[in-house]
N, C-alpha and C positions, 0 to 999 in steps of 0.2 A: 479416719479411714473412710472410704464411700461407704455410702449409705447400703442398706440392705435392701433400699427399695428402687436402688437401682434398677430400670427397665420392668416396671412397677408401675401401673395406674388407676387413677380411681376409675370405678362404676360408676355408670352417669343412667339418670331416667330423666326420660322426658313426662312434667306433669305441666297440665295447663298451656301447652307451646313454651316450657320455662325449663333450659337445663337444669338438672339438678343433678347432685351425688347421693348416693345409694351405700346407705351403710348394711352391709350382709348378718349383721350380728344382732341389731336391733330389728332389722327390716323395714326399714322406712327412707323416705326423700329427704334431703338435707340442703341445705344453700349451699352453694358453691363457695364457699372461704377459700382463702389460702392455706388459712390453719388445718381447715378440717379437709384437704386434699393431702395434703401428708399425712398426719392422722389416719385415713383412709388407706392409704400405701403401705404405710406401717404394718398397719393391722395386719393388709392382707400379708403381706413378706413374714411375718411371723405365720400365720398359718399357715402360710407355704409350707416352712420349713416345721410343720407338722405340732403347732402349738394347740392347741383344742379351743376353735371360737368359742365354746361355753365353760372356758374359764382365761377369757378375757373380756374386760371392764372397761369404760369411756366415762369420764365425767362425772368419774365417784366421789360425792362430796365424802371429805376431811377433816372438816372442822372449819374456824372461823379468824383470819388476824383484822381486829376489830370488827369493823363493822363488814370487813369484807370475807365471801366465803373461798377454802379454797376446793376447786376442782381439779381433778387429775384427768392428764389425759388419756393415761391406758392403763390399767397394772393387771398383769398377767401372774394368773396362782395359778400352785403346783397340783400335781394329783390329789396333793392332800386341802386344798386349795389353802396354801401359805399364800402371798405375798410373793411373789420370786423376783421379778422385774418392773421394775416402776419407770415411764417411759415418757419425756414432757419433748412435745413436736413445736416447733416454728415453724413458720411460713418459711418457704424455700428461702425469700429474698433476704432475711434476718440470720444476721452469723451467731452462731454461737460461743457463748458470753461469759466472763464470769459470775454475772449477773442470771443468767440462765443456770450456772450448776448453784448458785447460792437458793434460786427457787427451787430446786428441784430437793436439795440436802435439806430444805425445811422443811418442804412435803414429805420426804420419807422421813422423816420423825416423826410423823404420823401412821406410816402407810410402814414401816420396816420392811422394805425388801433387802436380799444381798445384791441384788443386783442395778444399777442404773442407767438408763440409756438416755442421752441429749441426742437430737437430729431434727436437721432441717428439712429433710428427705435428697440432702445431697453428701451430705457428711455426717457420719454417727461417731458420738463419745460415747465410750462404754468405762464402766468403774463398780467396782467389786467393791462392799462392806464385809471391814473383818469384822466375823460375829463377837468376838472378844475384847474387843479393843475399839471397835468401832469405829477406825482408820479405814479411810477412801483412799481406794489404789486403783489409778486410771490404768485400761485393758488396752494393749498396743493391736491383739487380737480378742476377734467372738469370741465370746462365751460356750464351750465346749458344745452346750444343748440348741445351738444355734450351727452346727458344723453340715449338717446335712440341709438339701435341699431340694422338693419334691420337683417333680420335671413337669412341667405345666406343657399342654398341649397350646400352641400360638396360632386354633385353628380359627374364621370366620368368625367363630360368635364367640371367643374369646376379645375378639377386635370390636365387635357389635356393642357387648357388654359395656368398652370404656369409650364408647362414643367416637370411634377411627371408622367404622362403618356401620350403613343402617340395611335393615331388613328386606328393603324391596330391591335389592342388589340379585343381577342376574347370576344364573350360574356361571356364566363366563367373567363378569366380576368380580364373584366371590373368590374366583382362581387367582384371579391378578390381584387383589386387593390380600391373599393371604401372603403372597409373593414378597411386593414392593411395601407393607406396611412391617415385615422383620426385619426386611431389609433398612428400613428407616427408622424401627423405634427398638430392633434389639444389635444394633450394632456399638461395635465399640470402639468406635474414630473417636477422634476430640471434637466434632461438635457438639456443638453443647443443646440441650432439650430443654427449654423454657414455657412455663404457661403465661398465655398471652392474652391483658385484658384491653376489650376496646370498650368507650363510649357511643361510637355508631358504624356502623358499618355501610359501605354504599349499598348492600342490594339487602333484602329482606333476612339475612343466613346470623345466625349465631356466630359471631368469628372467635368468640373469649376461650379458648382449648388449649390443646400441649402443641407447642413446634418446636420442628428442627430448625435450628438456625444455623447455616452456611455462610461462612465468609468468601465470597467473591474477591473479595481485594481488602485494599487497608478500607478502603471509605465506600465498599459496596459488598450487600449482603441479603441473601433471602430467607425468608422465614416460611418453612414448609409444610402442612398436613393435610388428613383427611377427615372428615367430620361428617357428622350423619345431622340431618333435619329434623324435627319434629314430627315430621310423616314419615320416615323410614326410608329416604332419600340418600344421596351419596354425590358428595363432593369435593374436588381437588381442592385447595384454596393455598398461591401463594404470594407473600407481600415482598414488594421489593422496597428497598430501607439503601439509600443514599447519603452519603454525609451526615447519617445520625435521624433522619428525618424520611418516613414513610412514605414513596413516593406513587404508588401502583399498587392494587388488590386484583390478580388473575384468582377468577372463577370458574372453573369446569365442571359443569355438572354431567359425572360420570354417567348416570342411568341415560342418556339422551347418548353421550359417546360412544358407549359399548353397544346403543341401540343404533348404531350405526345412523344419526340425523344430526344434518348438517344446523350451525346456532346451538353447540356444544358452551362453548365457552367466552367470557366476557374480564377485558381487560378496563379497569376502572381508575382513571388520572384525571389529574387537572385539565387533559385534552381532552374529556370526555367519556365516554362507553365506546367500546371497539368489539364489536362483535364476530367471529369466527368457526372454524371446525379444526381441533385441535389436534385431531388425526393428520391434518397435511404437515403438522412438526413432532412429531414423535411414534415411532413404531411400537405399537402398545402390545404387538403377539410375541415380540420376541426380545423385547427389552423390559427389564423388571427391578434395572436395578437405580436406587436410588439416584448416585453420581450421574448416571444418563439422563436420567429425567431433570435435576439439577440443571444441568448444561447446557440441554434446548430451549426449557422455560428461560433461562440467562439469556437465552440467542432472542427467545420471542418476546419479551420484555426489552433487547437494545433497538426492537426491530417496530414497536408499538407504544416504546414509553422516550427511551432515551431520544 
């Protein structure tokens, strides 16, 4: 079934000009894994849905199979702090395996929960232990104490917090940016939402974050977000991806567009830098919605790349 943490993302700080993730439980900076961005999701989608962060657990050693130790990734006690749910995360890109519930039913012979959860933070297996019998019965649905779910406010610094925008954003950005970033990261089309890691980037920007990826056609596709800087900064950034192969990085950098000055935005190919003001292709007072902005960037991209 999808995941819980559907429309769910980590907390990112910036320490040293170095993004990191931001664990809420322990209070500290973390590297940015694959693993521990689910993980991170996880957590939080359970305390959404009103789990008490101080009785959930990260990386609670278990014991030992040989020389190796094991660690869990979450296990969530009850009031009385039992054991309730025992929860082993993979990296989004890692399916889940027979090989994944065979670690997981070793680990709770340690840990005895009734509860088990596999997920990659796109698909979750759930499986119920009979306390009697001690027969695994895979959950077609949640788990009844999982049925509720708190309403999170999707305001500015809700967006800030997971790194979609930064601090020194106008008031008239923080308007648009509350608009066009639900419109892009809490919809539910079938594009698909991938994090995306690069080696280098052409301008100075962190580009390694969550995109939307739109298919344009069979053999052309763009990957979309918004990302904050190391200084509190705010920028568009989208790649256009040809026959499989990465062809164009547009850069907008919103604080200079919304500040109404022209050398807003920069188109980055094998032709070169291409410099611009990105207001003469998109009406940004009265258009907010994802698909529109999709469509012009496609138009300014056939228009600077193709």
């Amino acid at each position: 079934m999808l995941s819980i943490a559907k429309h769910i993302y980590p907390r990112v700080v910036w320490r040293d000009r170095e993004k990191k993730l931001w664990n809420p439980i322990h209070k500290k900076a973390l590297k940015n894994l694959p693993e521990e961005r689910v993980r991170l999701r996880i957590m939080e989608a359970l305390i959404q849905r009103g789990w008490s962060k101080h009785r959930i657990s990260t990386e609670e050693a278990i014991g030992k199979i040989g020389d190796s130790s094991m660690r869990t990734d979450l296990i969530c006690y009850s009031e009385q702090f039992d054991p309730k749910l025992l929860v082993e995360c993979k990296a989004e890109y890692i399916s889940i395996s027979a090989k994944t519930a065979e670690q997981v039913a070793r680990y709770n012979q340690k840990v005895g929960a009734p509860y088990l959860l596999m997920t990659n933070g796109i698909a979750d297996f759930w499986y119920a232990i009979n306390k009697e019998s001690g027969k695994v019965k895979e959950l077609h649905e949640r788990p009844d104490f999982l049925d509720s779910r708190e309403q999170l406010e999707h305001d500015f610094d809700h967006w800030k917090k997971r790194g979609f925008a930064g601090e020194k954003a106008s008031p008239e950005l923080r308007l648009w940016l509350e608009e066009i970033l639900a419109n892009i990261w809490l919809s539910n089309n079938n594009d698909k939402v991938q994090f995306l890691t690069f080696s280098n980037s052409p301008s100075d920007l962190d580009l390694n974050h969550y995109y939307r990826i739109v298919q344009i056609s069979e053999t052309r596709r763009l990957a979309l977000t918004t990302l904050n800087t190391a200084f509190g900064g705010n920028r568009l950034v989208v790649i256009l991806n040809k026959e499989g192969e990465n062809k164009a990085v547009l850069e907008i950098n919103l604080d200079v567009l919304f500040a109404d000055k022209k050398g807003n935005s920069s188109v980055y190919s094998r032709k070169g830098i291409k410099t611009f003001d990105f207001s003469n292709y998109i009406d940004l007072e009265s258009k907010t919605q994802a698909d529109y902005l999709v469509k012009e960037i496609d138009h300014l991209f056939m228009e600077h790349v193709d």
